[in-house]
N, C-alpha and C positions, 0 to 999 in steps of 0.2 A: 295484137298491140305492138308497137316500134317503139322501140328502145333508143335513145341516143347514144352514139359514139363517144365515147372519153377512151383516149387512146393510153394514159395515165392508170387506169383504171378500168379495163374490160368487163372484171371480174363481178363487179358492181351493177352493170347493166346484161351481160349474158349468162342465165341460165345451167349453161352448159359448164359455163366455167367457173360457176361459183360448187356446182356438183362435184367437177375434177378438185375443186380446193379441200370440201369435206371429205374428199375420194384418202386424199395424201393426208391429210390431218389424223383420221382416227388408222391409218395404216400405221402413222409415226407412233400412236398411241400404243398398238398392239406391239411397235417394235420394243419400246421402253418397257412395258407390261411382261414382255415375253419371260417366262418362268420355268424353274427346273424343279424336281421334287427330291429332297436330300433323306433318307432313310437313316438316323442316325445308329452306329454298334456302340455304343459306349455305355457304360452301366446306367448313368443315369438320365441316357436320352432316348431308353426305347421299351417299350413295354412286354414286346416279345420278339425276343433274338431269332427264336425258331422260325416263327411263320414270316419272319422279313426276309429269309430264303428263300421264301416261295411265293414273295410278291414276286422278288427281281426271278425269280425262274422263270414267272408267269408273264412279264413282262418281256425276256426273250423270247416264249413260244409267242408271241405274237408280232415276231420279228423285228421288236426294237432293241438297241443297244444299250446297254448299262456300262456306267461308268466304277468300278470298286478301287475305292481310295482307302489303297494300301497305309495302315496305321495311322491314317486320319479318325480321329473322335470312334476306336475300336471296329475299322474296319467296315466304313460305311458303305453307304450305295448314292449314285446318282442318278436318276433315269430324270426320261423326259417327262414333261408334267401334261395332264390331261386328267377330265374331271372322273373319267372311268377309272384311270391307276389311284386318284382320290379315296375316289368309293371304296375301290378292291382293298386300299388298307384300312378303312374304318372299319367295314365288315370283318375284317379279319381282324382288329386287336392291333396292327401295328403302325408305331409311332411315325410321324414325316413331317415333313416340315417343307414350307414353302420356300424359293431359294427365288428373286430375279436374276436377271443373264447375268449383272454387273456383280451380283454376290455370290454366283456361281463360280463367274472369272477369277473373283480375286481369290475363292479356296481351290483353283486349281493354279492359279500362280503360286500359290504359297506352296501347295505341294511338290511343283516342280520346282521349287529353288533347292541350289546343291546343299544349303546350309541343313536341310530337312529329310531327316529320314523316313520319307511316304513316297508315297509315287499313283499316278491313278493307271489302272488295270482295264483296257476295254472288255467286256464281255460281247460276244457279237450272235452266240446261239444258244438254244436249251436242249444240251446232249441229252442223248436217247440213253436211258439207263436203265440196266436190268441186272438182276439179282440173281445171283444162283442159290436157289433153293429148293429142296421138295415139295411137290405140289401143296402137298396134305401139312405140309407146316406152317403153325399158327402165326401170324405175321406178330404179333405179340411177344416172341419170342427172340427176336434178331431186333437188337436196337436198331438195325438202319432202314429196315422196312418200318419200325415202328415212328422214326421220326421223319423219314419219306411223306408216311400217310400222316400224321398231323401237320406237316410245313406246306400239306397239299401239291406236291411234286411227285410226278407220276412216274409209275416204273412198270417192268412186266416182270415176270421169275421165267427163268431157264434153268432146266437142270442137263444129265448127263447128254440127253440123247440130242439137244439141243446144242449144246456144245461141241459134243461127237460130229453133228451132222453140220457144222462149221456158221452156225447162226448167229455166232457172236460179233460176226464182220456187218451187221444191223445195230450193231452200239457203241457209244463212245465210250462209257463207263459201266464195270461190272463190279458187285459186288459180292467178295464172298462171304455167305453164312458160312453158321460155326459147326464148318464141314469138316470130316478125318478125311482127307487124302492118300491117309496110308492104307487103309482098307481095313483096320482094327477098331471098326467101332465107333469111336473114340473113345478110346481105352476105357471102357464104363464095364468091362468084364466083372473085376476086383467084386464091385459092388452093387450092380444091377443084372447080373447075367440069369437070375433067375426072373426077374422082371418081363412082364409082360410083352409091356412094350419094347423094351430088348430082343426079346426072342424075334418079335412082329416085323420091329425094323431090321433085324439079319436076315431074315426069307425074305424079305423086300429088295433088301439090297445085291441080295443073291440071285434070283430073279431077274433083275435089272439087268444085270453084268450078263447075265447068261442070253437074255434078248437081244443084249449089247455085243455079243459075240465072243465074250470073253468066260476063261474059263476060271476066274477071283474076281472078288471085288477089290483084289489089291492091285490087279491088272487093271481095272476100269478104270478104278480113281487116279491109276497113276496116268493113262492115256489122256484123261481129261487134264490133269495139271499139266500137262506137254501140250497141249489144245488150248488150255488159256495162257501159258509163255508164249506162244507164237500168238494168241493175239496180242498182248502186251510188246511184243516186240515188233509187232505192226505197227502199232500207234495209236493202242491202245490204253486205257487210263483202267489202273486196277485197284480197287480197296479190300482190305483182309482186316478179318477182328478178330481176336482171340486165337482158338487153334486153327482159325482156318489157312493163320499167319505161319505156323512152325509145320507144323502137319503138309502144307502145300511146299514148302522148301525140301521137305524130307522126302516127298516122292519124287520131288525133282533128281533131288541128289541119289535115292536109291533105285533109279532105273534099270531094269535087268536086276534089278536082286531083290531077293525074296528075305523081307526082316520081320514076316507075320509069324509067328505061333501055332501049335495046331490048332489050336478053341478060335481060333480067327480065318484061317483059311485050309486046314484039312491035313496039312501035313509040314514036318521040321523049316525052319527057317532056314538060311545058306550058312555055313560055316564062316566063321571071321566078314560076319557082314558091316561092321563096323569098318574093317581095312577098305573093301570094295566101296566105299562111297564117294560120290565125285563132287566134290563141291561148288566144282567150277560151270554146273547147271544149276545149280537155287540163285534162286535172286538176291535176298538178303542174309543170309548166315552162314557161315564158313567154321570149318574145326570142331562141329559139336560132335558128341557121344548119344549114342541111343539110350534109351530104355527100354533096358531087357528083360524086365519083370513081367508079366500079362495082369498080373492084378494091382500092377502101381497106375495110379490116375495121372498118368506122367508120358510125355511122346519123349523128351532130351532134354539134354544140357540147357539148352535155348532159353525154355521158360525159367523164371527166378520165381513162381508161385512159393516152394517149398524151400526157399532161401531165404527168406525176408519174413519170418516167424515171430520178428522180433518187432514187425512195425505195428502199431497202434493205430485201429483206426480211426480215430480221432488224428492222427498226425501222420496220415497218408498222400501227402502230394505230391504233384510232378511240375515242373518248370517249364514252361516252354520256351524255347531260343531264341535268342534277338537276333536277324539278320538286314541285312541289307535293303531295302527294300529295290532301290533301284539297279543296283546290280545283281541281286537275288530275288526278283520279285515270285520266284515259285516258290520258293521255302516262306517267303513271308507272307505269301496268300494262306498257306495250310495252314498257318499258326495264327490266322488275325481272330481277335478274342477282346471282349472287355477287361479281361483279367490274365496275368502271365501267368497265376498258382492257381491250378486246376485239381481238384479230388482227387484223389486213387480209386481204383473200384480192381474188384479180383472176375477170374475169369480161370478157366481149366491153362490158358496161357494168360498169364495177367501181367507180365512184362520181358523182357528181355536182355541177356546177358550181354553186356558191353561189352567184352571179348572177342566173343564168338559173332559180331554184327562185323561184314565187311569194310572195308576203307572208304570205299568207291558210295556208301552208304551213309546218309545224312541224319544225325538224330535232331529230331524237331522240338521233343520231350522227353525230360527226362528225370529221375530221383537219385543226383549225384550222390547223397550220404549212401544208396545202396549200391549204388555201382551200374544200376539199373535204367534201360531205356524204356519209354511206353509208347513212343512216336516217333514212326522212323518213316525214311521216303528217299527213293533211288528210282532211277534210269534203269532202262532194260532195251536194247535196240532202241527204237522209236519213240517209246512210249514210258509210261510213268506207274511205279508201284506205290501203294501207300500201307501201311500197316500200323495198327493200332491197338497193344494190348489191352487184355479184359475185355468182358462180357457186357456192361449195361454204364453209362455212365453214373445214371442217378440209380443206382440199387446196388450196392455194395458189395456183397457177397450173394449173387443169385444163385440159387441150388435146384436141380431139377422137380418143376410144379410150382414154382412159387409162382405168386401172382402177378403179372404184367405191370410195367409202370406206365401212372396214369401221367403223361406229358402236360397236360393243363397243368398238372401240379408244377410243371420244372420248365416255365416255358423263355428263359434265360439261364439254360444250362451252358457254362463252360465246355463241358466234356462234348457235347452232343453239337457245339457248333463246329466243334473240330470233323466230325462226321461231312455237317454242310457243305465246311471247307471244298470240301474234297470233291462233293456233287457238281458245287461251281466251276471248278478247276478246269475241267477241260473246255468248259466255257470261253476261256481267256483267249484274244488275239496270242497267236505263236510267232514267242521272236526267234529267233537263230540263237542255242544255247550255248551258254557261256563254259568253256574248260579251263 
């Protein structure tokens, strides 16, 4: 069939060109349509704080970018929208919300105005993260394995020989359980030394050190903390909870010197081992004093467990710091939370004396009425330390055997997204940092 010519009007009479008009019409459609998926942190925009970790994790292991809008609505997410990131938060429980480009635009202009203390954060990867822990320990045990495995963000465990044999240059982020470093145990002499599994775990660890080629276990654990500083000082990202916080500083600082006991390593400690310590190797603590008792549940000055006898736990909290976001955007990633007043929970280290915390050291959290830090975070060469006292956030006084906490229960915990924090963090584009 022939078509008349209207030179006014092609489009009318050819086919081809009425296709090209549909072609650009619903492309216009898709541009206007075009949508983002906003995850919101704020108390009352999300159902669960935890597993919104491990959307955005799960979103960079499949090599898309997230956007983390530093103290925007408690430290939200922005990713890109698609009906599978849809799904993957229904299934899981957590809250999103649909954002178009033009609504996208105007909460990331508002964030970058100077008037506004937020800023948004690219994330661009999902670090490799691994845990040092003993094979044979219950993941139940270690709050960060425990909330790893519920936010669904995957990790692997390395222990000594692993670290010995330099495998941690395979991760971005390591985490320490609630390891003694000194090679006493951890101090559980006092009151489990007849205990079973006491005895079980010093043949174990004795064993170990001796495969390891060493002739203590205070020699082992110290070569290993020297093995994880130089990774840390490569440019590595390092978290620590409880004594794995004070304990790993003190072998630092007592290298070359023997501060065990005989019921711990076989024979007298070094005379005036308290002078011989260097402090100018620990990462965060400077100036403390040992403990030199074997049967005190105690490593040093460091912790304030048995200083702070006086607090209630009904009116045990910690603060966390207001910073900067865009001229401090690290301190203000570890700290983003729906809530600034965070529980207390105790732990064998359950906080930290202000004192004895270096300069060069940044407290994140903290219980000024005790004098007391819980959340502290520094530089190291390259790389970034983070520590965090106490043992469990949501279980208050954990005591060896109690029962694991079940996270379905606490799945907008304060305490435990401080942990996530931290998972994230080496996530983030690196600027050139600020002195």
């Amino acid at each position: 069939m022939m078509y008349p010519f209207d030179p006014n009007n092609p489009a009318l009479f050819y086919p081809r060109f009425r296709l090209l008009s549909l072609i650009l019409f619903f492309a216009g459609l898709l541009r206007i349509s075009a949508s983002m998926i906003l995850i919101p942190m704020d108390a009352e925009g999300q159902e669960n704080h935890l597993k919104a970790y491990g959307i955005t994790y799960w979103v960079l292991s499949k090599n898309q970018k997230v956007q983390w809008l530093l103290n925007y609505r408690g430290g939200s997410f922005l990713l890109p929208d698609g009906e599978l990131i849809r799904n993957e938060c229904r299934i899981r429980g957590v809250s999103f919300e649909v954002l178009s480009d033009p609504q996208a635009s105007e909460i990331l202009d508002l964030i970058a105005s100077p008037s506004q203390n937020q800023e948004a954060v690219i994330l661009e990867k999902a670090p490799r993260i691994a845990v040092y822990t003993p094979s044979d320990n219950p993941p139940w045990d270690d709050a960060v394995t425990m909330v790893l495995t519920y936010a669904e963000i995957p990790y692997v465990t390395v222990y000594d020989e692993e670290v010995l044999g330099d495998k941690l240059a395979l991760y971005d982020w390591l985490h320490l359980h609630h390891e003694d470093f000194t090679g006493q145990y951890g101090k559980f002499y006092g009151a489990y030394r007849a205990a079973p599994w006491y005895i079980e775990g010093k043949k174990e660890a004795e064993a170990l050190a001796a495969r390891l080629g060493f002739s203590k276990v205070s020699e082992a654990k110290g070569a290993v903390a020297r093995k994880i500083s130089e990774f840390v000082i490569g440019g590595g990202f390092m978290f620590a909870m409880c004594s794995a916080t004070d304990s790993f500083d003190i072998a630092l600082a007592a290298q070359g010197v023997d501060i065990c006991e005989p019921m711990f390593d076989g024979d007298p400690s070094d005379p005036n081992y308290q002078q011989r310590l260097d402090f100018s190797q620990s990462f965060a603590f400077t100036g403390f004093t040992l403990e030199r008792n074997p049967l005190r549940y105690e490593f040093s000055s460091i912790d304030m467990t048995n200083k702070r006898d006086d607090v209630p736990m009904d009116a045990d909290y910690f603060t966390l710091m207001d910073f900067s976001a865009k001229w401090d955007p690290v301190p203000t990633m570890l700290c983003q939370n729906h809530t600034a007043l965070v529980k207390g929970f105790m732990g064998q280290t359950t906080a930290f004396t202000r004192s004895e915390i270096k300069p060069t050291v940044l407290v994140l959290g903290e219980n000024r009425l005790n004098g007391e830090a819980r959340y502290i975070h520094g530089v190291r060469g390259r790389g970034f330390f983070t520590f965090y006292g106490g043992h469990d956030p949501e279980d208050y006084q954990h005591r060896v055997g109690d029962p694991k906490t079940e996270l379905e229960l606490h799945p907008n915990s304060p305490g435990y997204r401080l942990i996530l924090n931290n998972v994230l963090f080496p996530a983030a584009r690196k600027k050139k940092q600020k002195t």
